[in-house]
Backbone as CSV, one residue per row, in Angstrom:
resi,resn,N_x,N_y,N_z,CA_x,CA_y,CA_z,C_x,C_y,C_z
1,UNK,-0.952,10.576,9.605,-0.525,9.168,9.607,0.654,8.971,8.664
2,UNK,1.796,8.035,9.386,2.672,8.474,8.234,2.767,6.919,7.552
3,UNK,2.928,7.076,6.041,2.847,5.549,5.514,4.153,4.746,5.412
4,UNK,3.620,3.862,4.778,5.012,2.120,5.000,6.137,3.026,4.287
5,UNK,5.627,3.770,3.169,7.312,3.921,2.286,7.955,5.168,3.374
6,UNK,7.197,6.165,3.791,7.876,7.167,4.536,8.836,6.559,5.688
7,UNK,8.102,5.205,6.876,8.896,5.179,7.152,10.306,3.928,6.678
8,UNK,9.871,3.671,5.982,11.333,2.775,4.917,12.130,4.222,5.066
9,UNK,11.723,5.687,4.373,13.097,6.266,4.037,13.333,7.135,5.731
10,UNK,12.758,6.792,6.136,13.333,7.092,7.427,14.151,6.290,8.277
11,UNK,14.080,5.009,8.195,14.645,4.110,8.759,16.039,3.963,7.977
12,UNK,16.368,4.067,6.699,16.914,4.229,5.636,18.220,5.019,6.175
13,UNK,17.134,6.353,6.438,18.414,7.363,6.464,19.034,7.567,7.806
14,UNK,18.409,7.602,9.068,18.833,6.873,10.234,20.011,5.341,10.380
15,UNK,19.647,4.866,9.161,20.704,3.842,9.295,22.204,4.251,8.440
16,UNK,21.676,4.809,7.638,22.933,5.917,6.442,23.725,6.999,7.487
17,UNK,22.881,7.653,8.737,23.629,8.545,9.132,24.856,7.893,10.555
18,UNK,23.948,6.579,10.717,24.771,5.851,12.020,25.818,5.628,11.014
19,UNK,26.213,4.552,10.217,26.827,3.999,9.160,27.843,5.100,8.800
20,UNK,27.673,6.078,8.282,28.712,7.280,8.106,29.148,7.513,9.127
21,UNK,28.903,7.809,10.233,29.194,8.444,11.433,30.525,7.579,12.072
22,UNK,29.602,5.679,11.863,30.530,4.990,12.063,31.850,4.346,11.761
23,UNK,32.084,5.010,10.071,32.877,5.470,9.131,34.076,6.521,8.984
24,UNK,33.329,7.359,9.857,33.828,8.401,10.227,35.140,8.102,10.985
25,UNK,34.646,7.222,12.379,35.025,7.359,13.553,36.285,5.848,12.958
């Protein structure tokens, strides 16, 4: 089961890697 904070830093870093990407571009 995965808990509330795991997925905070998942959602986190999914939004950090769009965000760069979109930075990128």
């Amino acid at each position: 089961m995965i808990s509330k904070i795991q997925k905070k830093v998942l959602l986190i870093k999914v939004v950090f890697i769009q965000l760069s990407s979109y930075i990128v571009q």
